[in-house]
C-alpha positions as CSV (number, residue, x, y, z in Angstrom):
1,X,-6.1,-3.3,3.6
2,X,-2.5,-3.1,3.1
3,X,0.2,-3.5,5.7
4,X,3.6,-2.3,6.1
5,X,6.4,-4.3,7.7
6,X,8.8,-2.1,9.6
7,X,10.1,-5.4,11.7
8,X,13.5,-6.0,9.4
9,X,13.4,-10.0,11.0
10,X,9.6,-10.3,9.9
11,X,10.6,-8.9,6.3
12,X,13.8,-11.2,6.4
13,X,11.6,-14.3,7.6
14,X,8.6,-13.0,4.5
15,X,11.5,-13.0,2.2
16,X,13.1,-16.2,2.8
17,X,9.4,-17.9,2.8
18,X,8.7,-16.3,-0.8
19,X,12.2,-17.0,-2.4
20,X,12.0,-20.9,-1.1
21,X,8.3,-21.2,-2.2
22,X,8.6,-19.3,-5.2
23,X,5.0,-17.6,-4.6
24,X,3.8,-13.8,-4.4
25,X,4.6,-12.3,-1.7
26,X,0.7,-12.0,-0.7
27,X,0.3,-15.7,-1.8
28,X,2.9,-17.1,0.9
29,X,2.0,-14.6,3.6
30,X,-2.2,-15.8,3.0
31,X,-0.7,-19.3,3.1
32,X,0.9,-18.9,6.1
33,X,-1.4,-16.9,8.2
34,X,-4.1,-19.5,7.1
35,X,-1.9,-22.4,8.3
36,X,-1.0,-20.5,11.6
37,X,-4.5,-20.2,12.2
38,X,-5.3,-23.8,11.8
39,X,-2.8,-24.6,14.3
40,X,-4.4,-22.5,16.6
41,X,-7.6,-23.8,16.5
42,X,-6.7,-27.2,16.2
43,X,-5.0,-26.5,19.6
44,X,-7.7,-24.7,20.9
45,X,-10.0,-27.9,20.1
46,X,-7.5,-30.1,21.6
47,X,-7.5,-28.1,24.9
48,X,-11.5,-28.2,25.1
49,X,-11.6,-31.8,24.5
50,X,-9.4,-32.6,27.0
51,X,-11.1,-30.6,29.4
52,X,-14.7,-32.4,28.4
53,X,-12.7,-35.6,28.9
54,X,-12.1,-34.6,32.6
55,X,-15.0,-33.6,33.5
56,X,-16.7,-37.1,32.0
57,X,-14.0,-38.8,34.4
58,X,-15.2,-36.9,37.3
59,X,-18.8,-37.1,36.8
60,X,-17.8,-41.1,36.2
61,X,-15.9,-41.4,39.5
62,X,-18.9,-39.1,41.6
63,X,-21.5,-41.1,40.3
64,X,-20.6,-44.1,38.8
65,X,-22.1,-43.7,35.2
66,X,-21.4,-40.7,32.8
């Protein structure tokens, strides 16, 4: 699948990320979209664990035990 970049800032910000790393073009934007992703689910765990925590705290404080 191929994509074209019509957002001049997003081409600007591709460029700048393949002139500093020195990679392909498709290399760096992989890299990045990879590493975005991580992020995001990494968050996404964070966000689900906290909410478990909670509810163990609340089950704690109704009932006394977890």
């Amino acid at each position: 699948m191929a994509f074209e970049i019509d957002d001049a800032e997003t081409e600007a910000l591709i460029r700048e990320l393949v002139e500093r790393t020195g990679e392909p073009i498709d290399t760096a934007v992989r890299i990045a979209a990879e590493q975005r992703l991580q992020r995001l689910i990494a968050s996404a765990q964070r966000v689900a664990d906290a909410a478990t925590n909670a509810d163990q705290k609340v089950s704690v404080r109704e009932t006394g035990s977890p």
